[in-house]
N, C-alpha and C positions, 0 to 999 in steps of 0.2 A: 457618433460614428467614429471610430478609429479611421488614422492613415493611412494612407498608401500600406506604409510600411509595416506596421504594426499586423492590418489586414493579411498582411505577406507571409508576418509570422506565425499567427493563429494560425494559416491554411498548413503551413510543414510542420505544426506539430500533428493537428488533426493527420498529416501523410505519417508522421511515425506512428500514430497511435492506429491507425488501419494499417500499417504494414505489419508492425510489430503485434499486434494484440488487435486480429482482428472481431473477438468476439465483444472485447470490450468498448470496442469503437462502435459495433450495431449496437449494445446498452446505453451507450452516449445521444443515442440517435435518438432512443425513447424520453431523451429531458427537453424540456423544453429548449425553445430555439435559444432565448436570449442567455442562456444558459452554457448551450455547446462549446463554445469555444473559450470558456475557463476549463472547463473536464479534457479538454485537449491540451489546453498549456500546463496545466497539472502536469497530465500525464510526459507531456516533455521533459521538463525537469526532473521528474521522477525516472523515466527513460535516462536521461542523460548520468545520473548519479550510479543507477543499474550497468551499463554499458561501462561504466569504468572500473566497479566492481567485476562484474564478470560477462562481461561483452568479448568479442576475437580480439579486441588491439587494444585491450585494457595495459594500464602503464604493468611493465613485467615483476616488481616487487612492491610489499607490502607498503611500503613506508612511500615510494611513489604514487599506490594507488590512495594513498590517506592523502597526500599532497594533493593529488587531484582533483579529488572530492572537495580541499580545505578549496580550492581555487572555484569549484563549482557552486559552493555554499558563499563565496567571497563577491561572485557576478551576482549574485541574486540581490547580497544585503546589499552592494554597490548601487544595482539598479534601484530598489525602492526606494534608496533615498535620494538619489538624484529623476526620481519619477520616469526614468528610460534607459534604456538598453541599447547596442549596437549587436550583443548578440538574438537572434531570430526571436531564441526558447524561451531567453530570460525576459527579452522585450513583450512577447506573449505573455507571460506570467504576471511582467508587472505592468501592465496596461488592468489585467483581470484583475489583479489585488486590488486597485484602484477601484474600478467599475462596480466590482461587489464587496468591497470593505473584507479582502480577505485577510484571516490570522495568519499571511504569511510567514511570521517570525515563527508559527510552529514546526518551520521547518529546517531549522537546524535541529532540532530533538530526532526528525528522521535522518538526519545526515549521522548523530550519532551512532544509531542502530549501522547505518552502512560500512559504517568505520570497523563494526565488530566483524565484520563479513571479509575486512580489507586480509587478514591473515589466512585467508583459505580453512585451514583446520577451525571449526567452530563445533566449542563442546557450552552449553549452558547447565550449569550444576545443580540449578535451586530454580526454586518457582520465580525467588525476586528476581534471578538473572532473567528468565523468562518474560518476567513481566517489565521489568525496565526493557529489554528489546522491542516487545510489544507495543508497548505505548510509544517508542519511535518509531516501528517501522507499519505501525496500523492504528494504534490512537491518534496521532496528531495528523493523518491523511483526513482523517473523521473531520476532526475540526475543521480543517482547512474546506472540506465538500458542503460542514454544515450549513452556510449562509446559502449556496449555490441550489440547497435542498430547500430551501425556507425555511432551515428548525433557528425558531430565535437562540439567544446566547444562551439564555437559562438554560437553555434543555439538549445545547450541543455535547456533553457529555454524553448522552444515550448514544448520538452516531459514533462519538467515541467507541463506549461499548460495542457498537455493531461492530464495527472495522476491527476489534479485538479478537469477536467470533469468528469475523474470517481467515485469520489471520490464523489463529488458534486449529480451525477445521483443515484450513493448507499444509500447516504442519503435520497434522495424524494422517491427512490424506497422503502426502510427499514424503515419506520418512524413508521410502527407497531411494528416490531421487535427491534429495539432502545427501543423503548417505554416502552415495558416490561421489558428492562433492565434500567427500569429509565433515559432513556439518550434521550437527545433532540438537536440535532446539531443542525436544522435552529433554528434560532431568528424567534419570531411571530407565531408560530404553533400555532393552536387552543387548548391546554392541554385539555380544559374542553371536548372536543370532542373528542380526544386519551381515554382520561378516560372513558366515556362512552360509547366505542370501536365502536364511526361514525367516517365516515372520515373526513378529514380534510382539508379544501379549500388548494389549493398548491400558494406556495411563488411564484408567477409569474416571480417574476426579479431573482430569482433561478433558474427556468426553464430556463429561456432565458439565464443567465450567461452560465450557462451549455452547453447549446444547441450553443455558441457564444465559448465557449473552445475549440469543438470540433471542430472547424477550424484549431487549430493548428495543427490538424491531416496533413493535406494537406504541409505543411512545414518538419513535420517529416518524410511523407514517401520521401520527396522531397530529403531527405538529407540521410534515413536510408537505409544499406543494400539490396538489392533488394528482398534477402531470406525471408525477415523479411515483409517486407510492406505488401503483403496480410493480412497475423495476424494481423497486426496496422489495417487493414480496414473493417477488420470481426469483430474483438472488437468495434470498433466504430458504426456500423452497427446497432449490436446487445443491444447498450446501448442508440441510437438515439432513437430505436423504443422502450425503455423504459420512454424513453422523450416524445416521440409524444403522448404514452397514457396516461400517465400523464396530456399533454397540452388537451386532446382531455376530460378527465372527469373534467376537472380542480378540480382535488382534488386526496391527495395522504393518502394513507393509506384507501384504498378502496378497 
């Protein structure tokens, strides 16, 4: 049983993760018990890195908001290795790394990906730029949930992949909402068409990548918790049918 304090922490990330995101706070609710309150401290840290990217009182320039992040990424490695924290988020985090042997070192690979976010204008030119942001700001989420899911290490690459597909379907889904924030993940978007707010024909081999991730669904719940797999196949459900209409107007930001 954690302490006083630790318990203190878990309970205000859980209040950011219901304040902030309160649909993915009721999906938290369908894991298991012994479980919640690592998908809560996650989500803090994760929160906390977002909010200084592009939160209201995020630092005012670029090169502050990397400093900030460097300092966010600096509590976390600081905590694991001294086994505790005095901040709430980080002490939540690393109590859960502990208790479930989480890969938390994969999470400076996510800080990287936030770092690209730190200059507001985000243009990705190529699939690798794509897929090097991917794999920080949605493969290494994967790994870090896999233990939490029960998928042993062999096969924590497939949540990898999942979290890819989501990540992947957020982009074609959001590509107006990006847009207004200057930011363009796929390679090839039509700009001149975002700008003059038509939509924009969809990346076809995006779609399909996507739509081709989502298979490793089938491997994860193969391996994941029984508690857990319904959630694995209502989320995937609900992001398929953001693909099929996508594929069906072939154009996104419509």
């Amino acid at each position: 049983m954690p302490d006083k304090d630790v318990q203190r922490a878990y309970r205000r990330c859980a209040a950011l993760q219901r304040r902030h995101d309160p649909t993915f706070h009721l999906a938290t609710g369908w894991l298991p018990r012994d479980v919640r309150p690592a998908v809560h401290a996650l989500y803090g840290f994760l929160r906390g890195a977002d909010e200084i990217v592009d939160g209201d009182g995020r630092p005012p320039t670029p090169a502050a908001r990397r400093a900030a992040l460097d300092g966010w990424q600096r509590e976390l490695e600081e905590g694991v290795a001294c086994g505790r924290s005095d901040h709430p988020v980080i002490a939540a985090l690393v109590d859960a790394g502990r208790r479930h042997d989480l890969p938390l070192h994969e999470l400076s690979v996510y800080m990287d990906s936030m770092r690209v976010d730190c200059d507001g204008r985000v243009r990705l030119r190529s699939r690798e730029e794509l897929d090097t942001y991917m794999n920080g700001s949605a493969a290494t989420v994967g790994r870090v949930i896999a233990p939490l899911l029960g998928v042993p290490a062999g096969a924590r690459e497939e949540v990898a992949r999942l979290g890819v597909a989501f990540q992947l379907t957020n982009f074609l889904r959001d590509v107006r909402e990006d847009y207004a924030m200057d930011r363009v993940y796929l390679p090839g978007l039509d700009e001149d068409a975002l700008a003059a707010g038509r939509p924009a024909p969809a990346p076809g081999e995006e779609v399909a990548r996507a739509r081709e991730l989502f298979r490793s669904a089938r491997a994860v719940c193969a391996y994941a918790r029984p508690r857990t797999r319904s959630g694995i196949r209502l989320a995937c459900a609900v992001y398929l049918r953001y693909l099929g209409r996508i594929e069906r107007r072939g154009m996104v930001a419509a």
